[in-house]
Every structure is written in C-alpha cells, then in structure tokens.
C-alpha positions as CSV (number, residue, x, y, z in Angstrom):
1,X,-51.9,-35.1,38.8
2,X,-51.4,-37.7,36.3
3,X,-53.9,-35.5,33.7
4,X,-51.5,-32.2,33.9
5,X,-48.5,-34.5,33.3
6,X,-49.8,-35.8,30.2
7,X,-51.0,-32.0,29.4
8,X,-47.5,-31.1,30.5
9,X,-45.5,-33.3,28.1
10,X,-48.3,-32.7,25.4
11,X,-47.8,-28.7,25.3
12,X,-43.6,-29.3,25.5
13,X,-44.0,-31.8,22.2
14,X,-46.4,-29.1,20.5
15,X,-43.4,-26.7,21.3
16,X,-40.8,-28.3,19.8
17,X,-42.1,-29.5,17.1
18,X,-43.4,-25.3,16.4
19,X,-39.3,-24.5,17.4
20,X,-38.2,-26.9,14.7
21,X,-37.1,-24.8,11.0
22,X,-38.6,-25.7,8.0
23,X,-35.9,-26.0,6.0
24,X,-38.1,-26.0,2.5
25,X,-37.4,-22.5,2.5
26,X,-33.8,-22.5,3.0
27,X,-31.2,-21.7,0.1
28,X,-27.9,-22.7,0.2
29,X,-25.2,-21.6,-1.8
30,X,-21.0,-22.6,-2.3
31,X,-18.7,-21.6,-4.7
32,X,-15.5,-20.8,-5.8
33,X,-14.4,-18.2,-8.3
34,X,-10.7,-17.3,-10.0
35,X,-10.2,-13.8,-11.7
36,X,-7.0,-12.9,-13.6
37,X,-6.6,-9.3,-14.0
38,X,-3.8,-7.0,-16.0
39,X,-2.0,-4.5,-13.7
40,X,-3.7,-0.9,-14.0
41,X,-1.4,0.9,-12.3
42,X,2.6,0.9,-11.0
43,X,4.4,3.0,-8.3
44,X,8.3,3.0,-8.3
45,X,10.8,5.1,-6.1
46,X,14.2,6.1,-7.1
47,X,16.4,8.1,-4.6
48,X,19.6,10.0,-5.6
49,X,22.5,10.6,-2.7
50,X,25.3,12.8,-3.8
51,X,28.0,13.6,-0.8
52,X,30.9,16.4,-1.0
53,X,32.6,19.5,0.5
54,X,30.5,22.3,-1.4
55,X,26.7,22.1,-0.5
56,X,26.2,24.3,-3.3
57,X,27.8,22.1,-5.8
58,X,26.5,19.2,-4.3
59,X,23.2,20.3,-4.3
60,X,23.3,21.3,-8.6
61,X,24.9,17.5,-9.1
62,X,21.4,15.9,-7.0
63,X,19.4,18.3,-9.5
64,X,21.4,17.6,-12.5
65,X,20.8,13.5,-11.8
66,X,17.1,13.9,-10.9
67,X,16.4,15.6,-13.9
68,X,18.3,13.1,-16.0
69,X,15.6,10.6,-14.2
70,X,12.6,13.1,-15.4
71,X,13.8,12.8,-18.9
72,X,14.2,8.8,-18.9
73,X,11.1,8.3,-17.0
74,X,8.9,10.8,-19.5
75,X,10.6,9.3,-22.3
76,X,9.1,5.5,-21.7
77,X,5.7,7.6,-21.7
78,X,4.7,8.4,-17.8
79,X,2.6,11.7,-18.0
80,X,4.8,14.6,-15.7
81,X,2.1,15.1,-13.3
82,X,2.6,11.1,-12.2
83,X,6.2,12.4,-11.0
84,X,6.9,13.7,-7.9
85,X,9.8,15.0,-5.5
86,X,8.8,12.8,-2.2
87,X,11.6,13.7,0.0
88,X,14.9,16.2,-0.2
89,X,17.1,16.5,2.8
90,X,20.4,18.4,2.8
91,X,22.7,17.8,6.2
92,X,26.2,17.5,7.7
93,X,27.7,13.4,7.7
94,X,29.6,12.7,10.9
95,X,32.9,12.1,10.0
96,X,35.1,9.7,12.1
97,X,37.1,11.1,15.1
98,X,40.2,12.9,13.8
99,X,39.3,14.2,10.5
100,X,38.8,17.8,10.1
101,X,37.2,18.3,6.2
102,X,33.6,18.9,5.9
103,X,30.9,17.0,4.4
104,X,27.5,17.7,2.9
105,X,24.7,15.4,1.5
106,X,22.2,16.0,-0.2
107,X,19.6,13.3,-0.6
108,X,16.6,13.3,-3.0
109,X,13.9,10.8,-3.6
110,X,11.2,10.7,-6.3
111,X,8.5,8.9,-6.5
112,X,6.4,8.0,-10.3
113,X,2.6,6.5,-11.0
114,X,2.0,5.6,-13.6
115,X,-2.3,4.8,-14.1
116,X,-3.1,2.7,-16.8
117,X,-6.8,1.9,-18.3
C-alpha cells in the first residue's frame, strides 16, 4: 500500500510538471499608437419651409429657395451628383380653433456630400 502511494504521488508530480507552459516560446506584445488624419469627406442638410394660402405659389417660392441653395453650394465647388432632394412634403397646418383661412406648407430638405481625396 505504502509502494502505490509513492507511485501515486510520483505519476501526479510527473503530471504537473508535463501541465506546466513553457513560456520560452511565448511572445508578448503592448503598445499604443496615435493617428491624426484630414477629413475626407463632409455631409450637411439644409431644409427650406415656406407656409401660405396658395399651394401653388408656395410650392414655386420652396423651388425658387432650393435652387438658390444649388447654385451657392455648386459654386464653393461640390460636384451636382453630391446633391440631393432627401425629403419634400406638401400638407395642410392646423390652424387654431376659430380661424377660417387656409394654410399650406411646403417643406423641402436637401442633403450634399461632398468626397474629398
């Protein structure tokens, strides 16, 4: 009894010591790193909201003001196909109790990216 014991704790040291890493082949690396980079690219939204009694009318001011925002935006050198119509919506405001005139709006949102490289 006293022979398989000692054979016991033998084989459980020959075991650990097999179960142990060799760290000789271990690599470890840390680090830290900073990177400052110019912007390549920009997106901006502009909306025009124009309100009144003609939805007709209205509608030619919105157009009239949104291409008056082409022309500025092309002019400071965005390419046209980087502008874009993102939303229109046309619909009747709720006017408070009591009043009887109409009114229209007419809301129009644009949207530019400009890509630099």
């Amino acid at each position: 009894m006293k022979h398989i014991l000692v054979l016991l704790a033998f084989v459980t040291a020959i075991s650990i010591t097999n179960a142990q890493v060799d760290t000789r082949r271990t690599v470890s690396v840390e680090g830290e790193a900073e990177i400052f980079l110019t912007p390549d690219r920009a997106t901006v939204s502009i909306g025009v909201e124009t309100e009144g009694k003609d939805v007709v009318t209205i509608k030619k001011d919105n157009d009239r003001r949104v291409r008056a925002i082409f022309d500025a935006i092309k002019k400071i050198g965005i390419d046209q196909r980087d502008i874009m119509t993102s939303d229109l919506q046309i619909h009747p405001v709720q006017l408070e109790a009591g009043r009887t005139s109409r009114v229209d709006q007419v809301s129009d949102a644009q949207r530019c990216d400009d890509h630099r490289s």
